[in-house]
N, C-alpha and C positions, 0 to 999 in steps of 0.2 A: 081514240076517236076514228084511226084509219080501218078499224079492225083485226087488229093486227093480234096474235094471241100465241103463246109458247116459243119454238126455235123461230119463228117467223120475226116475233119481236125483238127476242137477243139477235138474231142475223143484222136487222134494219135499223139495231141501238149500234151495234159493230160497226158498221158501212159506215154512218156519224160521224164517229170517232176518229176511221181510219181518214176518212177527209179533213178532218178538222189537224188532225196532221200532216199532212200531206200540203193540204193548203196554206201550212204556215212558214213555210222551204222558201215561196215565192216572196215573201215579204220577208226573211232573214236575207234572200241576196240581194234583193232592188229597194229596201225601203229607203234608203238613205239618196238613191236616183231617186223615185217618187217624190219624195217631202211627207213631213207629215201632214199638212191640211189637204193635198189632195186622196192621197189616200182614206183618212176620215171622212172627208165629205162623199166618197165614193162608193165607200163600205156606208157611210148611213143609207144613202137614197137606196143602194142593191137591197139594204135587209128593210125596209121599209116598204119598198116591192114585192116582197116575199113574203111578208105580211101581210100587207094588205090582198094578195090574191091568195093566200089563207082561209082569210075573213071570206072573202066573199064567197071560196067555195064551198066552203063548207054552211054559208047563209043560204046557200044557195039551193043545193044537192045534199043537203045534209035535212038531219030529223032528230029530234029529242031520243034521246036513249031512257029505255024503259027506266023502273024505277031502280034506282039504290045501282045504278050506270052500267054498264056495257063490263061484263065478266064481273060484276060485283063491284066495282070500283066507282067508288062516287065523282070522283075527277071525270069520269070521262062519261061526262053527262050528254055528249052529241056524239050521233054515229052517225058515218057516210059510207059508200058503200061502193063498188063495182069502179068505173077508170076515174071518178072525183075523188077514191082514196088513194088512189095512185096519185095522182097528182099532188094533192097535202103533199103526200111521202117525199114529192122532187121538190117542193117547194120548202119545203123542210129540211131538203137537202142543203138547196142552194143558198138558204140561208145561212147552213155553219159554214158552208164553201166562201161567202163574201164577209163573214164576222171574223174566219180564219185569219187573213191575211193582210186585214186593216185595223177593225179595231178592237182582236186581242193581243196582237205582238206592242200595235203603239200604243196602247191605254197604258202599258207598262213602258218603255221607250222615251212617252213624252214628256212627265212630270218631273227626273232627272234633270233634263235638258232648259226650265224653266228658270230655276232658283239660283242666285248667287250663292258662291261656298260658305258664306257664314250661317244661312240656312236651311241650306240642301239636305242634311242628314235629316232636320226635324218633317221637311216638308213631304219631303219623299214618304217616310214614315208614316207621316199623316194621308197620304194620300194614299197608299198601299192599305192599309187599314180602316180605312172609310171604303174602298172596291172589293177588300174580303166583307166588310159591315154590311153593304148594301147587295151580295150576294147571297147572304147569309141571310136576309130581310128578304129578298125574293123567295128562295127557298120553302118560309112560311108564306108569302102572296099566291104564287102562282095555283097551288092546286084547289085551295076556296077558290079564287078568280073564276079557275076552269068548272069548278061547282054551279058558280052563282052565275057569274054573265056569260058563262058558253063561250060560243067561237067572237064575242064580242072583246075578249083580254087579245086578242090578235091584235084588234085595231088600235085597243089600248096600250100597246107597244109600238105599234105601228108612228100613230101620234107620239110616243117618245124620240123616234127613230125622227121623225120629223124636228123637234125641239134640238136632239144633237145636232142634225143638218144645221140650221138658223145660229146655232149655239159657235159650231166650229166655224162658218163663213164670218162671223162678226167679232167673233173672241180670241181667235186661237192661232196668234203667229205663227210663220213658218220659222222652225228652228232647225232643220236640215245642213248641214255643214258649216255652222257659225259655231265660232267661239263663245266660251260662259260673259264674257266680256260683251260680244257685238247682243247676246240676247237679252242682257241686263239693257243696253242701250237701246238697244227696240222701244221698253216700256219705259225709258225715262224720253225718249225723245220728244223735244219741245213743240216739234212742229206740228204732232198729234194731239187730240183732246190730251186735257190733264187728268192724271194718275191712269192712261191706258198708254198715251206712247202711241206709236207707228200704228195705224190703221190696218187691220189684221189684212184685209184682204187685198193689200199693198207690198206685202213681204211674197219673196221668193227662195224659194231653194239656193243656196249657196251663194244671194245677193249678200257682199258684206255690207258695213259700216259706212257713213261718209266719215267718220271719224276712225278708218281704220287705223291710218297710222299712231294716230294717241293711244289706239286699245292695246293695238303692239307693242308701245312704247311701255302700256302700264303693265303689261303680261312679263317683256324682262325684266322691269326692274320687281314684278314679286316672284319671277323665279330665281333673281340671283339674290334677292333680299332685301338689297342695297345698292344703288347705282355705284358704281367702281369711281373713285375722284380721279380726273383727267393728270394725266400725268405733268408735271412743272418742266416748265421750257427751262435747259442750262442755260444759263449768262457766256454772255460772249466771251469774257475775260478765262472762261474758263476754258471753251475749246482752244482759246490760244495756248493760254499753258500745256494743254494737250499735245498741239501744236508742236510746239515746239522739243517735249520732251520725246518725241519720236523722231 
């Protein structure tokens, strides 16, 4: 759609890449200082912005690409042209620059950090495999999409990118430096609606428990197995005997 055509195109698919790497460094060493919900809600509204002035430039400055699309390719059915394809190009940038470092490292990060041990192997699982499923369903969406409604699948994302924002303020505990224990007790806590638990946008980074000391108490006794029995007081008669025999 930007015009982009031969080494130009592998050059500006390269650049991509090399950001989207590059941008994932800064959320390998601060994510766990961040939190997870600020991070997510940060990374939705930046690629929601980047969308939506997408959309609009290329609604804007842009024009139907002849028939059968632009170089022969039916995807790319709208072409822009002069500094509004440059612009796509940085706004396309900036978007793998804000999805880098929030929500591809957490989308993997966070669903771990949710489940008690009795069903973390299955959950995890299930969730890893429903994010390849639904990559794999985009894959087929996206280049009809760019067929049939043009620069309007921006916005269409755009409004996804929306939905996470809303989605991660109301749903999505902070699990950042808490025990499997203190996150299990988030969603059982009484004081919160039932079957949610603690008020999502209530939780902080590294806030424990008010019931830490119990969580601690349940953490050693299932890492030694079995609480140790207190050792029995000797009878007095006996340290005399002792007593005496010295």
């Amino acid at each position: 759609m930007a015009g982009l055509t031969g080494n130009n195109l592998l050059v500006s698919s390269s650049i991509q890449y090399v950001i989207n790497v590059c941008m994932t460094i800064p959320a390998l060493l601060w994510v766990d200082r961040w939190g997870r919900r600020p991070t997510l809600l940060v990374g939705a509204a930046l690629m929601m912005t980047w969308l939506f002035a997408n959309a609009g430039i290329l609604a804007t400055y842009g024009s139907p690409a002849p028939e059968g699309g632009v170089g022969g390719i039916p995807e790319a059915s709208w072409q822009v042209s002069g500094p509004a394809s440059k612009a796509v190009i940085a706004c396309s940038y900036l978007f793998v620059a804000s999805f880098a470092p929030t929500w591809g490292p957490v989308s993997w990060i966070y669903p771990p950090e949710l489940y008690p041990l009795r069903v973390r192997g299955k959950a995890v699982a299930l969730s890893t495999s429903a994010n390849w499923a639904i990559n794999f369903a985009l894959g087929y969406f996206v280049p009809p999409a760019f067929e049939n409604i043009k620069w309007k699948t921006y916005v269409l994302f755009g409004v996804f990118c929306i939905a996470m924002f809303i989605h991660v303020f109301f749903m999505f505990p902070e699990t950042a430096g808490k025990h499997l224990e203190e996150v299990e007790d988030m969603f059982t806590d009484p004081s919160g609606p039932k079957n949610i638990g603690r008020l999502a946008w209530k939780t902080r980074v590294g806030e424990h428990s008010t019931r830490k000391d119990e969580l601690v108490e349940r953490m050693r006794r299932a890492s030694h197995g079995k609480e140790r029995p207190e050792r029995p007081e000797r009878p007095e008669h006996i340290d005399q005997v002792m007593g005496k025999r010295v």
